[in-house]
C-alpha positions in Angstrom: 51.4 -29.8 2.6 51.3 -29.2 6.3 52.3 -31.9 8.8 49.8 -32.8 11.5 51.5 -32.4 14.6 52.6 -35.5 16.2 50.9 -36.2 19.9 52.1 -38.7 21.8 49.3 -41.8 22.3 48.5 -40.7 25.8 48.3 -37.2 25.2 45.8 -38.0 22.1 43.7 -39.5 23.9 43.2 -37.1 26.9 42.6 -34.7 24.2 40.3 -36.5 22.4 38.1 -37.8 25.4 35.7 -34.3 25.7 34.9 -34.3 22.2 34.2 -38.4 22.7 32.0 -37.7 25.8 30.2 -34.5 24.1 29.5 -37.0 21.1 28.3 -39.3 23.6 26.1 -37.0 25.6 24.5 -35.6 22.3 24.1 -38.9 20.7 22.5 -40.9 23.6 19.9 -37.8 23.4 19.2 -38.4 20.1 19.2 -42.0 20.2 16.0 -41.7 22.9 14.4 -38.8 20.9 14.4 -39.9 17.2 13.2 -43.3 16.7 10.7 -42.8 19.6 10.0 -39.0 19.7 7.2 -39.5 17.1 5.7 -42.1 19.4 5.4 -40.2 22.3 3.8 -37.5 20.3 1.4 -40.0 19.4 0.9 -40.9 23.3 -0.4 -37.5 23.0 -3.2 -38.2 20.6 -1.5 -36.5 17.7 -2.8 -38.0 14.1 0.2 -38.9 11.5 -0.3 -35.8 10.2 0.1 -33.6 13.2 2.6 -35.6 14.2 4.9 -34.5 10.8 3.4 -31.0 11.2 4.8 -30.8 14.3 8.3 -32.4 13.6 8.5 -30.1 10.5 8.1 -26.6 11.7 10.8 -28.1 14.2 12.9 -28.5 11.6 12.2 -25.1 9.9 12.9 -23.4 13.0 16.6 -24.8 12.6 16.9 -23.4 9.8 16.9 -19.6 11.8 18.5 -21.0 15.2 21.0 -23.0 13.3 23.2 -19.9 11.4 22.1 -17.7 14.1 23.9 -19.9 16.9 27.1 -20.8 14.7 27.4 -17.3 13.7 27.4 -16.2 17.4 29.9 -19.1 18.4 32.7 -17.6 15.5 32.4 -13.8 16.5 32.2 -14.4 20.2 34.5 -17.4 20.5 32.6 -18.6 23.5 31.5 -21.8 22.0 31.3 -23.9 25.1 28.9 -21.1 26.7 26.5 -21.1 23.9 26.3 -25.1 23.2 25.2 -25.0 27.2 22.9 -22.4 26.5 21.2 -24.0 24.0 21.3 -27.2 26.0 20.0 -25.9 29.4 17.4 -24.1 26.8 16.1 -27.5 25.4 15.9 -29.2 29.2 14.1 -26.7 30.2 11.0 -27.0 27.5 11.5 -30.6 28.4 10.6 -29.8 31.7 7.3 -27.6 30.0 6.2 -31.2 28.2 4.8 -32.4 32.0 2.6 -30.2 32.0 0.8 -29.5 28.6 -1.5 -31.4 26.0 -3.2 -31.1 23.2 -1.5 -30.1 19.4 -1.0 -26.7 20.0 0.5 -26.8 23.6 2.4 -29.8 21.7 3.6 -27.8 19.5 4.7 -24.2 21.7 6.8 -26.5 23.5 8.3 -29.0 21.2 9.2 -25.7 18.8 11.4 -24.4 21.7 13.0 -27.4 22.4 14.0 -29.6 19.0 15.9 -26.0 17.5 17.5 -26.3 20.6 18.8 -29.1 21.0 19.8 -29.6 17.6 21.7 -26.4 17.1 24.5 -27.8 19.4 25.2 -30.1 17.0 26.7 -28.0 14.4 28.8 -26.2 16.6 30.3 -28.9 17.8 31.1 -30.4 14.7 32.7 -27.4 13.8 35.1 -27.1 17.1 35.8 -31.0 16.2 36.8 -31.0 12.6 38.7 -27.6 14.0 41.0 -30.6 16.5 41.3 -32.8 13.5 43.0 -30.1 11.4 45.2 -28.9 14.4 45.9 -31.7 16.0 45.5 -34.6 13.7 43.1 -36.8 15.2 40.7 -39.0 13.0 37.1 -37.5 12.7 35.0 -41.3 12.2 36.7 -42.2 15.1 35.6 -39.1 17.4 32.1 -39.2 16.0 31.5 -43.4 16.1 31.5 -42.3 20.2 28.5 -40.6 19.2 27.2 -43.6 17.2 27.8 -46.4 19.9 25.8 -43.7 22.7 23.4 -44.1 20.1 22.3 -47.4 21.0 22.8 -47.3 24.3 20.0 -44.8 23.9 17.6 -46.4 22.0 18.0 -50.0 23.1 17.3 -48.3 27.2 14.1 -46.6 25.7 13.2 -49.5 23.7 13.5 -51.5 26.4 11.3 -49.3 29.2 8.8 -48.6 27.0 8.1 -52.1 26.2 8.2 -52.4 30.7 6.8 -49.2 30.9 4.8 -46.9 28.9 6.0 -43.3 26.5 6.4 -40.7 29.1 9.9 -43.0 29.0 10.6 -41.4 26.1 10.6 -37.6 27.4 12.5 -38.2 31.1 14.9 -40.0 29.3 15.6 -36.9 26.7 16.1 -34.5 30.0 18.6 -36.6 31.1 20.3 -36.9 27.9 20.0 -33.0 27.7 21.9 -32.7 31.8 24.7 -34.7 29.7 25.3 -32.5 27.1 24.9 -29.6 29.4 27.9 -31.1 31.4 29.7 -32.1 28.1 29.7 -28.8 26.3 31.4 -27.2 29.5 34.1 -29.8 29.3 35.0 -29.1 25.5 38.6 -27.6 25.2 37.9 -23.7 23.9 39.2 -22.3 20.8 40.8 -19.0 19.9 39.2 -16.2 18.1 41.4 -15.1 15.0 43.6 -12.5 16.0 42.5 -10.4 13.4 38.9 -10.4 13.6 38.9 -7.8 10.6 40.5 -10.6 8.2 37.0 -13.1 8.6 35.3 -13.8 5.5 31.6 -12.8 5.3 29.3 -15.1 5.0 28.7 -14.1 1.3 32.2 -15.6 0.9 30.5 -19.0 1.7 26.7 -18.8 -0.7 28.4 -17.5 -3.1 30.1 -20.5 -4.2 28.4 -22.3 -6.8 29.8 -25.8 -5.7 28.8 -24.9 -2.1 25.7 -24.3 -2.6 25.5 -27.4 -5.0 26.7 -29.1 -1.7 24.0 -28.1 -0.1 21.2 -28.9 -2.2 22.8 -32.8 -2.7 23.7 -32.9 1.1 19.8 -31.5 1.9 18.2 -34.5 -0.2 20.3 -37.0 1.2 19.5 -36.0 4.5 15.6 -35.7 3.8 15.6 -38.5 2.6 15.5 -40.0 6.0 12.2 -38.4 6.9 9.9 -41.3 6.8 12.7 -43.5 8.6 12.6 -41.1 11.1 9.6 -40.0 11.4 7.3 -43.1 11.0 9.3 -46.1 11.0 8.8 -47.1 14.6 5.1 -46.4 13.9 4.7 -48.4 10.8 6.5 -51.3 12.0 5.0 -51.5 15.3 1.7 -51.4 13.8 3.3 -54.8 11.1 3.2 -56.5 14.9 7.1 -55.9 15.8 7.9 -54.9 19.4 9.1 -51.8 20.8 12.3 -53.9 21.6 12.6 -55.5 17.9 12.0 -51.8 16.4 15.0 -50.8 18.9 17.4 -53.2 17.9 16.8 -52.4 13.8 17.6 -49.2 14.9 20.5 -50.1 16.4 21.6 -52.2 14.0 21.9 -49.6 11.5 24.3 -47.6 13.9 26.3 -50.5 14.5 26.9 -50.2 10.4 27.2 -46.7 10.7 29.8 -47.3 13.4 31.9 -49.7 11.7 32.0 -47.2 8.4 33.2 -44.2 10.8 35.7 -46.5 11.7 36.7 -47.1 8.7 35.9 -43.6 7.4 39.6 -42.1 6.7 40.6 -45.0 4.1 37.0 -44.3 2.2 37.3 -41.1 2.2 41.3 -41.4 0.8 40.3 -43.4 -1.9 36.3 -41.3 -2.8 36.9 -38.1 -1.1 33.9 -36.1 0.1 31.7 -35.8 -3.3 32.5 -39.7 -3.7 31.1 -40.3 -0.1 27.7 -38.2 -1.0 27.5 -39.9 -4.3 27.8 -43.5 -2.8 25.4 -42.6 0.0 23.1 -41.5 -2.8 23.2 -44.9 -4.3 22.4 -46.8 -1.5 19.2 -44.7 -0.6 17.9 -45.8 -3.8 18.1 -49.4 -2.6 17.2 -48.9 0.8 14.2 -46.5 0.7 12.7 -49.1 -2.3 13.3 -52.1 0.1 11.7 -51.2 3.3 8.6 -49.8 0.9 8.6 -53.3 -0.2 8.4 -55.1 3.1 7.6 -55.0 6.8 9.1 -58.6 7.0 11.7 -58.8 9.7 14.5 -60.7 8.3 14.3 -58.2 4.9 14.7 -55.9 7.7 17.6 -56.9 9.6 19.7 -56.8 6.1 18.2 -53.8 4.6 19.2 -51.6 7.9 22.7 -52.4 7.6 22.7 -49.8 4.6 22.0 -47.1 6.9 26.4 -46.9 6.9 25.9 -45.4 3.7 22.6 -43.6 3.5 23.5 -41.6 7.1 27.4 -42.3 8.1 29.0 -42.4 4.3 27.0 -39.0 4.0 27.8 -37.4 7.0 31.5 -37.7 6.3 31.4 -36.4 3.1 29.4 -33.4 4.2 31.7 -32.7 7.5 35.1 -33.3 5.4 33.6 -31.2 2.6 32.6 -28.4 4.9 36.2 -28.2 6.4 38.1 -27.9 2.8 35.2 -25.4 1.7 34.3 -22.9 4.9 36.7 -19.7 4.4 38.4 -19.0 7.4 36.3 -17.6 10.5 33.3 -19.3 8.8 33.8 -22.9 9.9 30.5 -22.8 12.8 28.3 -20.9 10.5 29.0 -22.6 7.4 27.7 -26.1 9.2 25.2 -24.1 10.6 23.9 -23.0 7.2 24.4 -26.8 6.2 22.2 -28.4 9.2 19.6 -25.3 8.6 19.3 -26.1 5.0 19.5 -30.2 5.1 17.8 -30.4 8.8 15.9 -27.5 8.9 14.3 -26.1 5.8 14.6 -29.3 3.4 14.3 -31.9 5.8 11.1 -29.8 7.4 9.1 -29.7 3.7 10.0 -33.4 3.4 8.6 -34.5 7.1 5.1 -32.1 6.6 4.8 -33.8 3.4 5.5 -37.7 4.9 2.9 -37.2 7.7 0.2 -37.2 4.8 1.9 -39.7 2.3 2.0 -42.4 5.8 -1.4 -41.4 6.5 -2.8 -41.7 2.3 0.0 -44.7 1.7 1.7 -46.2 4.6 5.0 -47.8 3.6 4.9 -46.5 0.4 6.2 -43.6 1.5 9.4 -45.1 1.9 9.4 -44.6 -2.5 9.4 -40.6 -2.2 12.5 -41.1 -0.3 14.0 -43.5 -3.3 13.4 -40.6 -5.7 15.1 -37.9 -3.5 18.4 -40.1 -3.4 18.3 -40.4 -7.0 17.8 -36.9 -7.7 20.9 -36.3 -5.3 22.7 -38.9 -6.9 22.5 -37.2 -10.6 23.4 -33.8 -8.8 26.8 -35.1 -7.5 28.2 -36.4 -11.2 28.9 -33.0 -12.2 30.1 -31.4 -8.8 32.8 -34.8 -8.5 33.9 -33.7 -11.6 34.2 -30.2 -10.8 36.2 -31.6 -7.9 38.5 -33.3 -9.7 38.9 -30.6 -12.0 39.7 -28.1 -9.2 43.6 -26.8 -8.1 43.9 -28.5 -4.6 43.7 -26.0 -2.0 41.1 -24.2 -3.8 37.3 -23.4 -2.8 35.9 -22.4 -5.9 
């Protein structure tokens, strides 16, 4: 086994501060646009069901800009160029949303910026988990940066839109997208391989059966967020909670997620990856069926402290699973393929459908989400035992 190279403290944390402030920059973005994207949309007189439309041929589009972005960040190299590229891209069809209206104006523009935006995030994942295998550095503790801008973001937003009004919600995603422009120029670069002829293709990545395995348990856990995301803020603000109130639930569930990052490298010694997935499954079952249950606020307050599990004990998993699976040269398109598939092209089918179960069921839609962690759950028995089985070192 390979020693990590030992940096001294100061030196480590020089190093580490970009990737903290990229996490940052991305994450307060996020933290404006996801609980409260869907309202602004409605601000725009969008019905529940153009509202998912819209969000899910977003997330379709990932599922081309995603591979396409990751692939060009491993053969050119230039990954700091093309994460401000896509960033710049996304502020500027923010810039477009002042002047349009209607669904199909909506739509042009929001298609243009959510693949965007989100395909920076893969590629920086991938230059991260790249500094925790060279240099040593703890991944939950990078990425809870991200978490903590994360309610910075929605607790400002909550806040001015309960003073102001939605067009809150859109100025403050431009000036979440000037951060990440700024951030993504500050990341350290990395080297190509020196022998560019010695990269895997990609066919080296999908076709692995436990890979692709990975993907489809990784995809449901993800998914199964769509109604959280999507309608949550809707459907409890309609119960009689506050934009403020709905921001701090959503906060509180970072905070949990924040507290697991931190504590991610001792869960994932004792679970390792597949364990991660399959305890995240586990506690989507319990979540999604509570907040079906209840639009009660003190239910609430406990059942969003499971969002550790569902989102951060998941998101380890996936990212630590990624690193000890992607052949070499692959690392930006392989968690490209994995936010196309689980954001993009799963998470897209799963939205379009939870526009029409909020409109036909309200809450209840919370139950389709249930069933899609269970089905993960039963799909990651066999590929933790398949783990276990494997030669370490191995990709199978």
């Amino acid at each position: 086994m390979t020693a990590r190279p030992l940096i001294p403290e100061p030196a480590r944390l020089r190093a580490a501060m970009p990737f903290a402030l990229f996490y940052g920059a991305v994450f307060v973005t996020l933290g404006v646009y996801l609980p409260f994207w869907p309202v602004f949309l409605e601000s725009r007189e969008l019905s529940g069901a153009e509202i998912g439309t819209v969000l899910a041929l977003g997330t379709w589009m990932k599922t081309a800009i995603n591979p396409l972005a990751g692939q060009l960040a491993d053969r050119t190299g230039r990954r700091r160029t093309v994460l401000a590229a896509l960033a710049l891209t996304a502020l500027v069809a923010g810039a477009l949303f002042t002047q349009v209206a209607g669904f199909w104006a909506v739509l042009a523009v929001h298609l243009l910026l959510f693949p965007t935006f989100h395909a920076t995030i893969p590629i920086g994942e991938s230059q991260t988990m790249a500094a925790v295998a060279e240099r040593g550095f703890d991944y939950g503790r990078l990425r809870l940066w991200g978490s903590l801008a994360f309610i910075l973001g929605v607790l400002g937003v909550g806040d001015l839109l309960t003073r102001l009004d939605p067009d809150a919600v859109l100025y403050g995603v431009m000036a979440g997208l000037v951060l990440v422009v700024l951030a993504a120029r500050g990341l350290p670069p990395v080297a190509r391989p020196r022998d560019r002829t010695s990269r895997a293709p990609l066919s080296a990545l999908l076709g692995q059966r436990r890979f692709l395995l990975f993907l489809a348990i990784g995809s449901l856990l993800q998914a199964s967020h769509a109604v959280y995301y999507g309608f949550s803020a809707v459907h409890w603000q309609a119960a009689g909670l506050s934009p403020a109130t709905v921001g701090w639930l959503w906060s509180e569930g970072v905070v949990a997620e924040v507290l697991l990052f931190a504590a991610g490298a001792a869960l994932l010694a004792r679970l390792g990856p597949v364990g991660l997935l399959a305890l995240a499954a586990a506690a989507g079952v319990l979540r999604w069926g509570l907040l079906a249950w209840t639009t009660e606020l003190a239910p609430l307050i406990a059942v969003q402290a499971l969002h550790a599990f569902t989102f951060g004990a998941a998101h380890l998993g996936a990212m630590h699973y990624i690193a000890r699976s992607a052949p070499p040269g692959l690392q930006a398109t392989a968690q490209g393929v994995y936010a196309g598939t689980s954001g993009g092209i799963v998470m897209g089918a799963t939205m379009l459908g939870a526009g029409w179960l909020y409109d036909v069921t309200g809450g209840g839609a919370f139950l389709a989400m249930a069933a899609m962690s269970a089905a993960a759950g039963a799909l990651a028995w066999p590929l933790l035992r398949a783990e276990r089985r494997r030669p370490t070192g191995g990709v199978g």
